[in-house]
C-alpha positions in Angstrom: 0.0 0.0 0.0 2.8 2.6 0.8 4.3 1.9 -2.8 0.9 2.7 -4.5 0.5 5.5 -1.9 3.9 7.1 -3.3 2.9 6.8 -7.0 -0.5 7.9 -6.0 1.3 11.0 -4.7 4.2 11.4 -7.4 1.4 11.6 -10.0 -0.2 14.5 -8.1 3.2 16.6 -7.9 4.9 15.4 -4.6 8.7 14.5 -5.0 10.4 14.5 -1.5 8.4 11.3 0.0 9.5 8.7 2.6 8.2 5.3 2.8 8.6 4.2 6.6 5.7 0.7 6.9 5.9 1.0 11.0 4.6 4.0 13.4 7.5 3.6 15.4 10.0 4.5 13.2 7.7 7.4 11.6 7.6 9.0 15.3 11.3 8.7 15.2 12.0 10.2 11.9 9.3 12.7 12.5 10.8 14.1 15.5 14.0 14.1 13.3 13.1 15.6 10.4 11.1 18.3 9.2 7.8 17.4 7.4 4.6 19.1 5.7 2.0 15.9 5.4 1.7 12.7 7.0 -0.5 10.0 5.2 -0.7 7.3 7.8 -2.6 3.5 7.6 -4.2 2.8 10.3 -3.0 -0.9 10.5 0.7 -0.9 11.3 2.5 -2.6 14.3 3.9 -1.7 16.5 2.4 1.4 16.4 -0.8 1.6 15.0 -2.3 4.7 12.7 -4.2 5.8 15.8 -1.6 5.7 18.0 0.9 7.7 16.0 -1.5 10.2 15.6 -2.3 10.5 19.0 1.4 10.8 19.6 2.0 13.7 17.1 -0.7 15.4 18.2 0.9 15.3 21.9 4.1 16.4 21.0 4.4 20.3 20.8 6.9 19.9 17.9 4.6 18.1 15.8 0.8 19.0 16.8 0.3 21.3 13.6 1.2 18.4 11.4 -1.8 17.8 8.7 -2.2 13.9 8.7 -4.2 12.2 7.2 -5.2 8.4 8.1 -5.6 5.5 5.5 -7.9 2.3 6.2 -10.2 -0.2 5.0 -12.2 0.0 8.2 -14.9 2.5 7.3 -16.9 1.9 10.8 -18.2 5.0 12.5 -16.4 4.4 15.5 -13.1 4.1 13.6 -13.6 7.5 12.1 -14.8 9.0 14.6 -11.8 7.9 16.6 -9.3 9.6 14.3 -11.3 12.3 13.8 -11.6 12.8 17.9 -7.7 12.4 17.8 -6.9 15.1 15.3 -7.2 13.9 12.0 -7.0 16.4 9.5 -8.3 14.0 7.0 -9.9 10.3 6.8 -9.6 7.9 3.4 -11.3 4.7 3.1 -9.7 2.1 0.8 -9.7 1.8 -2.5 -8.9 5.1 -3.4 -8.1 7.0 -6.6 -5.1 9.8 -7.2 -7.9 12.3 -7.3 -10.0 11.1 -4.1 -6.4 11.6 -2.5 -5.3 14.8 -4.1 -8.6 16.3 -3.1 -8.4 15.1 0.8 -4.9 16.7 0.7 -6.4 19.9 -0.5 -8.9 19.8 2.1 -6.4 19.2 4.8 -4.5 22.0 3.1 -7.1 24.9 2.6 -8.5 24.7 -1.2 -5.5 26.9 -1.9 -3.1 23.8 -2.8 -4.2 22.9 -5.9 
């Protein structure tokens, strides 16, 4: 998923992506490295989605973040639960390069594309 993810996003104009498949090395490189966006599945271990989210969203360096969360649960709890956590965004799987592009520019302000 992080491979179609990436081509998803090179088709849409991004070029400086990482690829990192746990959410404990993301918090890591996150509090490393400076970022714009992350697009986050919910099902990793470790770490899940939720929980890496919850973490950025408690560290001061990182709370502004726009993330948005990736899963093929589409229950109302589960969105609700990211959304309650700080999503900026939620996408249900499958997904197109324009369903993606669009929750970006939401998460963004309509100004990005």
């Amino acid at each position: 998923m992080g491979q179609i993810i990436r081509n998803l996003l090179m088709l849409i104009g991004f070029r400086k992506i990482e690829n990192i498949s746990d959410g404990t090395t993301a918090l890591a490189t996150l509090r490393e490295r400076k970022f714009g966006l992350v697009i986050s599945d919910w099902n990793m271990q470790p770490m899940t989605g939720l929980m890496l989210l919850k973490e950025v969203r408690a560290d001061p360096m990182l709370e502004g973040l726009v993330f948005i969360m990736v899963t093929a649960e589409s229950t109302v709890a589960n969105v609700v639960a990211a959304r309650d956590a700080g999503a900026s965004s939620y996408i249900v799987k499958p997904f197109t390069g324009e369903m993606l592009k669009s929750k970006i520019g939401e998460a963004f302000g309509s100004g990005m594309f």
